[in-house]
N, C-alpha and C positions, 0 to 999 in steps of 0.2 A: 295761343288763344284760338287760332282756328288752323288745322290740322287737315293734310290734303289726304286722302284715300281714293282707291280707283275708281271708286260710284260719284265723288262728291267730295263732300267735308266734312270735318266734325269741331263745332267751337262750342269752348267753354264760355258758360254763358254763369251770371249772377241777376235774378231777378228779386225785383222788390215790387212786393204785389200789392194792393188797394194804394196804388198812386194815384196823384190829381188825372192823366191822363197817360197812353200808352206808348212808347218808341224807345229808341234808346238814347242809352245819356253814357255815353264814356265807354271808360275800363276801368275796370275793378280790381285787386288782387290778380292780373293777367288773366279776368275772363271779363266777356262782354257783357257790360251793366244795361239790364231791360231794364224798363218799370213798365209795371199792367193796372189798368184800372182796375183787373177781377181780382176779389179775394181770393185766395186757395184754400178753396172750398167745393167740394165735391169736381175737382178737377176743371174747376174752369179758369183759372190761372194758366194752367197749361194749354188749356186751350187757345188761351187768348194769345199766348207766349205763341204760337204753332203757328196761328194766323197773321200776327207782326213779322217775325219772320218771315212768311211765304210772300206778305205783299212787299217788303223790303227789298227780298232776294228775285224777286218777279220769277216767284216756282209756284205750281201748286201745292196745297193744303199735302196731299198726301206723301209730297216728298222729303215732307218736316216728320223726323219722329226722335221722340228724346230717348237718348241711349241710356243715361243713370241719372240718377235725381231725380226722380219722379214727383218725390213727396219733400222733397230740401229745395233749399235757395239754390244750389250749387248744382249745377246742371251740364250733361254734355247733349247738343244737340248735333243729329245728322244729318243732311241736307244731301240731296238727289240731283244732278243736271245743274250745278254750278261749280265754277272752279275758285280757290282760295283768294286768286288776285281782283276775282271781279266781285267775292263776300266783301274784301277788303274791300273796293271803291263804293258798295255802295250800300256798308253800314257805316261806313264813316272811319 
């Protein structure tokens, strides 16, 4: 689920968009279950996916960028200036 690299990390992520509310809920199929209040529509899913992430991981907005899945549930995201065990403590 989340994969260490020399910049950062990369976790697979499963998001479920027009939720009641945004954060994460679990794991899924061995990736991390989002849910976003945005439709995925004109990319503000992702967006919002970008911004939970960066305030969870306490990174900025630009060190979130999603590597595949753009336009699918199934998504790998890559994370800048945190290490795997400290993603682990504190998406849960």
């Amino acid at each position: 689920m989340i994969e260490s690299t020399p910049d950062g990390i990369v976790i697979a992520i499963r998001v479920i968009p027009r939720a009641g509310r945004s954060g994460v809920g679990g794991t899924r199929d061995g990736a991390l279950l989002v849910r976003l209040n945005a439709p995925p529509v004109d990319g503000a899913a992702n967006e919002e996916l970008i911004q939970v992430l960066a305030d969870m991981l306490d990174v900025p907005k630009r060190a979130v960028t999603i590597v595949s899945g753009e336009r699918g549930r199934n998504k790998r995201v890559r994370v800048t200036g945190v290490s795997a065990d400290d993603a682990r403590n504190r998406l849960g």
